[in-house]
C-alpha positions in Angstrom: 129.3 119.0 162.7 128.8 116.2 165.3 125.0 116.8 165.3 124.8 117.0 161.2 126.6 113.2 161.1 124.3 111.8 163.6 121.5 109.8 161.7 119.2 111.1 164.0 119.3 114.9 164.0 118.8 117.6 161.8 120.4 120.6 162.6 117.1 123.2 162.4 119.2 126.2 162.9 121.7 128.0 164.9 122.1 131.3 166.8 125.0 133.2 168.4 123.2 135.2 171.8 120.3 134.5 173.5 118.0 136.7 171.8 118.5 134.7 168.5 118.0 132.0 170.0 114.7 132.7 171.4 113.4 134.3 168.0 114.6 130.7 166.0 112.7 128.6 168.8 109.9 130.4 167.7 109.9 130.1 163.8 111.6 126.4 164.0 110.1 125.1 167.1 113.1 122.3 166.8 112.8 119.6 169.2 115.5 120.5 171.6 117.6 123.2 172.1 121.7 123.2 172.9 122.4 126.3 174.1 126.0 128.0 175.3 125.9 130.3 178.3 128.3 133.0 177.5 127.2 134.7 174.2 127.7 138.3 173.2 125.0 140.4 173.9 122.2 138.6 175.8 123.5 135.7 177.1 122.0 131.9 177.6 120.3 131.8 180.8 118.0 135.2 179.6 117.8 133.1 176.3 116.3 130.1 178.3 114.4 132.4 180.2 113.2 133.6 176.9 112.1 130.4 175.4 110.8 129.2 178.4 108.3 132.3 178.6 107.0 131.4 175.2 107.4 127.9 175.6 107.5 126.3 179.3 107.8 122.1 178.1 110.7 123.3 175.7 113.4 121.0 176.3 116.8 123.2 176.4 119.9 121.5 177.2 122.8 123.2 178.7 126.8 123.4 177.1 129.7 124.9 178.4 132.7 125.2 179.6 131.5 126.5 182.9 131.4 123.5 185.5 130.7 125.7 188.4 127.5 126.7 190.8 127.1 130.3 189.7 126.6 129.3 186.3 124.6 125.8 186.6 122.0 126.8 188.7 120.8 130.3 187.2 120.5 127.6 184.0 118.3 125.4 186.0 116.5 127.9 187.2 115.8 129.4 184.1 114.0 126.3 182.8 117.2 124.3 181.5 116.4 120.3 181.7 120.1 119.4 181.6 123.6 121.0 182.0 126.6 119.1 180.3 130.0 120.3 180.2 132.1 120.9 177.1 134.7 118.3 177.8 132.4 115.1 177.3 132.4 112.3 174.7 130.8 113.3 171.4 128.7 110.3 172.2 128.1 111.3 175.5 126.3 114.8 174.4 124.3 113.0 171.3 123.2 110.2 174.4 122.3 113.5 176.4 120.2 115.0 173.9 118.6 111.8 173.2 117.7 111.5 177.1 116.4 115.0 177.3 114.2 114.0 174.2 112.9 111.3 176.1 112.1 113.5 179.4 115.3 112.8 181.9 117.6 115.3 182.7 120.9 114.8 181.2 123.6 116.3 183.4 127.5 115.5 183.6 129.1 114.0 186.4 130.5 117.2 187.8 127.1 119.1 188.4 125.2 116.2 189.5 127.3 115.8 192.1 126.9 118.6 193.5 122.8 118.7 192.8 122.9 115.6 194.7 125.3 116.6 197.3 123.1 120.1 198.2 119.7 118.1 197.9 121.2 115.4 200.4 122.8 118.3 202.4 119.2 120.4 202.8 117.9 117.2 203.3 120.0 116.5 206.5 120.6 120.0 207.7 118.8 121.0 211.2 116.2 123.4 210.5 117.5 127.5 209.7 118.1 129.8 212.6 115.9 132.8 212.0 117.5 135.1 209.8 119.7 138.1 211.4 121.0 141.2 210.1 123.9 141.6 209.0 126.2 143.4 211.3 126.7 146.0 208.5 123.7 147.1 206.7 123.2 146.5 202.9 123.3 149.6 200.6 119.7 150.0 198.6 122.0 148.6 195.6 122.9 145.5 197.3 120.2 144.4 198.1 118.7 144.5 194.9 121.8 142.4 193.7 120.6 140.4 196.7 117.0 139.9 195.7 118.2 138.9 191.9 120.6 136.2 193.4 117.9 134.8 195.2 116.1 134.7 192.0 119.0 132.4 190.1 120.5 135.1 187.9 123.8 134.9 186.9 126.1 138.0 187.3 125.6 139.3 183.4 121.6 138.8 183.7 122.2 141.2 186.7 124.2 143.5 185.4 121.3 143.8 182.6 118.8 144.0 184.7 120.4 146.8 186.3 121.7 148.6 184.0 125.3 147.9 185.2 128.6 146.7 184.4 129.6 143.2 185.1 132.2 143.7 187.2 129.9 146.3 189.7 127.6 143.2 189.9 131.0 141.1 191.3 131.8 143.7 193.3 128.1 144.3 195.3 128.7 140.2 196.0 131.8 140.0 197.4 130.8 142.6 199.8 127.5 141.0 200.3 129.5 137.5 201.1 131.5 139.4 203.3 128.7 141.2 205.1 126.7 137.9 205.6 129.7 135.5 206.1 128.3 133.5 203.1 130.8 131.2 201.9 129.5 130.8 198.4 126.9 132.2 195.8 124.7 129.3 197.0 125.2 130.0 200.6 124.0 134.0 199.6 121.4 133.2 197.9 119.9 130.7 200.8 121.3 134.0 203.2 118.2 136.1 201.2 115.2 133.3 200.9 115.3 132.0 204.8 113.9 133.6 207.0 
């Protein structure tokens, strides 16, 4: 509704998973893309990934109700040029579209503070300590939920990939944080890529 009264958009179609999505990029080839993260079925960041693969300067702009790491930066990663959060000014999200039009990277306050706080952390940090094994050894499993974190998925574009339930995916992490002393899904996912 906010997008239909605003003078300058038109609304050139909507979608409710990530599949649909994808498949009305292609025949409308709209401009920008708004897309949700949690959606039956195949969810947004396999959507953006999606899109991106048929598309990689399509300009897909992030909204949810998810302010948190483990869903911003499997967005990002997937090809997302801007991550707002649900609770902004209707102005706001038509000035964020508008800004993603013109090439920046609209974000809301919440994530990019903490984009700026990692890159200033990584920045600043001493160098890595070589990686070490973990005093308990992954399972074959885990370390394919490993390798996928590494890669920016989110825990339901793991569970698809492998074929499992969502809540097996939570599970192989929180004994994979535990395992590596990782503090957070970021912290894991640097855990798999140094080295």
């Amino acid at each position: 509704m906010l997008l239909t009264a605003a003078p300058d958009f038109y609304v050139a179609g909507e979608a409710t998973n990530g599949d649909e999505a994808a498949r009305a990029y292609r025949e409308l080839a709209p401009d920008v893309v708004l897309m949700d993260l949690r959606m039956p079925g195949v969810d947004g960041v396999r959507g953006i990934e999606q899109i991106i693969a048929a598309d990689p300067a399509a300009r897909i702009v992030v909204l949810t109700t998810f302010d948190d790491d483990e869903h911003m930066y499997p967005a990002l990663a997937a090809g997302a040029v801007g991550f707002l959060v649900k609770d902004i000014a209707p102005e706001a999200l038509l000035d964020g579209l508008r800004r993603a039009l013109g090439g920046e990277v609209p974000m809301s306050p919440g994530p990019a503070r903490r984009v700026l706080d990692d890159a200033l952390r990584a920045r600043t940090a001493p160098p890595a300590a070589p990686a070490e094994e973990p005093a308990v050894p992954f399972t074959d499993r885990e370390a394919e939920v490993l390798a996928l974190v590494a890669e920016g998925l989110g825990n339901a574009a793991i569970a698809g990939r492998l074929h499992v339930a969502e809540s097996t995916v939570k599970a192989h992490i929180a004994n994979l944080r535990q395992k590596t002393g990782a503090g957070s899904r970021v912290e894991l996912a640097r855990f798999a890529t140094r080295g």
